[in-house]
C-alpha positions as CSV (number, residue, x, y, z in Angstrom):
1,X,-56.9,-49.0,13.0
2,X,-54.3,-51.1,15.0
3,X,-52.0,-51.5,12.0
4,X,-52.4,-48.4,10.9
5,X,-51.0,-47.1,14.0
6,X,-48.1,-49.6,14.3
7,X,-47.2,-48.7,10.9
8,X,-46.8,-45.1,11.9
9,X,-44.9,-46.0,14.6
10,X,-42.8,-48.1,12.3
11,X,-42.1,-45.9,9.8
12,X,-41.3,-43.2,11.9
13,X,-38.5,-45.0,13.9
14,X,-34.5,-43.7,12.8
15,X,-34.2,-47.4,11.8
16,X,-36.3,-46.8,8.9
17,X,-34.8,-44.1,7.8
18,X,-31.0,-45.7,8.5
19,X,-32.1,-48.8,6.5
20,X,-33.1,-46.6,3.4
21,X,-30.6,-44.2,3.4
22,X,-28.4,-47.4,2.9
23,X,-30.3,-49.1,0.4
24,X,-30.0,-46.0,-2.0
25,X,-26.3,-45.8,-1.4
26,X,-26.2,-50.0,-1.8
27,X,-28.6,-49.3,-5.0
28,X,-25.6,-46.3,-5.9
29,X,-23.1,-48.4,-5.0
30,X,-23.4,-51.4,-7.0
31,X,-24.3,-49.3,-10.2
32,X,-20.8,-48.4,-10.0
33,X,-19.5,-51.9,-9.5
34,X,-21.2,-53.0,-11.8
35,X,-19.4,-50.2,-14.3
36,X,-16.3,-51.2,-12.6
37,X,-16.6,-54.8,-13.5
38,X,-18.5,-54.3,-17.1
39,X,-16.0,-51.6,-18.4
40,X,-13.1,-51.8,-16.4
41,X,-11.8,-55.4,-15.5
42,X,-14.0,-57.1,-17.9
43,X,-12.0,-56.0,-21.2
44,X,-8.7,-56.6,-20.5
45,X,-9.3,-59.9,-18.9
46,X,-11.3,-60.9,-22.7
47,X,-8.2,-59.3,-24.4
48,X,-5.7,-61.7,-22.6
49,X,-8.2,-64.6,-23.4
50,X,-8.0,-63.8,-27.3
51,X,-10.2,-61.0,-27.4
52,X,-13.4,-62.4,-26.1
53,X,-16.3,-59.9,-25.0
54,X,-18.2,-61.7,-21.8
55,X,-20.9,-59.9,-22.4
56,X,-21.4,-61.6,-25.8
57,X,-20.9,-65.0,-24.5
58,X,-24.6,-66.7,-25.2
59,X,-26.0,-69.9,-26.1
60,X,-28.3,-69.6,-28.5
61,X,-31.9,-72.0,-27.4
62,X,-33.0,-71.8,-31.1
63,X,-30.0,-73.6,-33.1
64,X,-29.3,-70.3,-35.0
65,X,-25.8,-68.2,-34.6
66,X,-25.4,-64.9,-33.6
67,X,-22.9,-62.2,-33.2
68,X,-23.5,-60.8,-29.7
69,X,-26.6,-60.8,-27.5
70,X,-27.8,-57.9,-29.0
71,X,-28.0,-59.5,-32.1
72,X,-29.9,-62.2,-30.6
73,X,-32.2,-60.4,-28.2
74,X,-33.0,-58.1,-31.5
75,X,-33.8,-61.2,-33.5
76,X,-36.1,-62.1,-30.6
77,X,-34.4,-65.5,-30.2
78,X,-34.2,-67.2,-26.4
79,X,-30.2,-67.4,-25.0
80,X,-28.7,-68.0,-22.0
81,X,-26.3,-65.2,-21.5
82,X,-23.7,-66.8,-19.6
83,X,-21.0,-64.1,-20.0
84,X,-23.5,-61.7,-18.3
85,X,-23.9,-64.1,-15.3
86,X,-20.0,-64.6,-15.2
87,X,-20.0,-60.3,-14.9
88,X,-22.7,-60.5,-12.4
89,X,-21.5,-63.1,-10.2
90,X,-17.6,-60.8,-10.3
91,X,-19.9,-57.9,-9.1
92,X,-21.6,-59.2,-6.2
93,X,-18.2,-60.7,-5.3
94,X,-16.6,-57.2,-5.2
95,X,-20.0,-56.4,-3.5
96,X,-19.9,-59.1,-1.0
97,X,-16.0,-58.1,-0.4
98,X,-16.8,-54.1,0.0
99,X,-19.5,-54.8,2.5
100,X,-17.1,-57.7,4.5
101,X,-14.6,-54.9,4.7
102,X,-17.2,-52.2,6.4
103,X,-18.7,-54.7,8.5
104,X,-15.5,-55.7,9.4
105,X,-14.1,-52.1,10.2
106,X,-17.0,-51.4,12.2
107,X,-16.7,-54.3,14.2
108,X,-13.1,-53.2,15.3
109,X,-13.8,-49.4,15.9
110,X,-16.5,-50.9,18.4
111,X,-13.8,-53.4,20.2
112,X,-12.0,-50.1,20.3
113,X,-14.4,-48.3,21.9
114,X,-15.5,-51.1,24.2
115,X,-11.9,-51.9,25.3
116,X,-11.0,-48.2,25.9
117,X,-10.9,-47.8,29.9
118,X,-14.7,-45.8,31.2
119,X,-14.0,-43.3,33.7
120,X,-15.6,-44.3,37.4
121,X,-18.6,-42.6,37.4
122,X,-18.9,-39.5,39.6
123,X,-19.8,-39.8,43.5
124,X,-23.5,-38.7,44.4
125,X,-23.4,-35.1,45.3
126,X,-24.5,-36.4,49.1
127,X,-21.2,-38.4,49.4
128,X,-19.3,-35.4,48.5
129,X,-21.2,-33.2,50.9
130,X,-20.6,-36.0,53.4
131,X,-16.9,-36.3,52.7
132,X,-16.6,-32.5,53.2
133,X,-18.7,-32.1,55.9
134,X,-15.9,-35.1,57.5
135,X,-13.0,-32.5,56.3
136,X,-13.9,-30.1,57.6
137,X,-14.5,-31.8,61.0
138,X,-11.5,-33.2,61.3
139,X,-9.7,-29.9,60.7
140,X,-11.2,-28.7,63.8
């Protein structure tokens, strides 16, 4: 029952919930990188290298020739789909950069915060009742 209830406790910490709120905006997130780099910076960069589709840039394992990957991966035949690793690896890149950026803006909102001055904390309520009693002797 020990685990159980360490689970619980676990599970139930704002940690938890933190960490997988940002794993389904990561998950979100790099869908639409992934679309970024797929549909968006992918084409023109195959158009200014003579028209070339990365996502169709295979090598064939079983000596045969094929059109695109789908071509292959409907004839059933093994590739290595090396234009789909070349627009993975440009993802996580943008990926890696986006979450450099936030890390990095966090860290300098909290220098911010810690180099802004604290105000002195506030006397005891017995020092001020001291200092007053004092006033108000020396007035007399």
């Amino acid at each position: 029952m020990g685990i159980i209830n360490e689970f619980k406790e676990f599970a139930v910490k704002g940690n938890v919930v933190d960490m997988a709120v940002g794993i389904i905006i990561g998950g979100a997130f790099g869908t639409i990188v992934k679309s970024l780099v797929s549909d968006i910076i992918m084409p023109p960069i195959g158009m200014l290298m003579g028209g070339i589709d990365f996502s169709d840039l295979i090598i064939p394992l079983d000596g045969n020739e094929y059109a695109s990957l789908e071509a292959a991966n409907e004839a059933g035949a093994p590739v290595i789909a090396y234009g789909m690793f070349i627009n993975n690896v440009i993802s996580f890149l943008i990926v890696a950069w986006a979450v450099f950026m936030l890390v990095k803006g966090m860290n300098s909102l909290k220098k911010k915060e810690e180099a802004a001055p604290a105000e002195p904390p506030a006397p005891p309520a017995e020092q001020v009742l001291l200092e007053e009693i004092r006033d108000l002797l020396k007035a007399k």
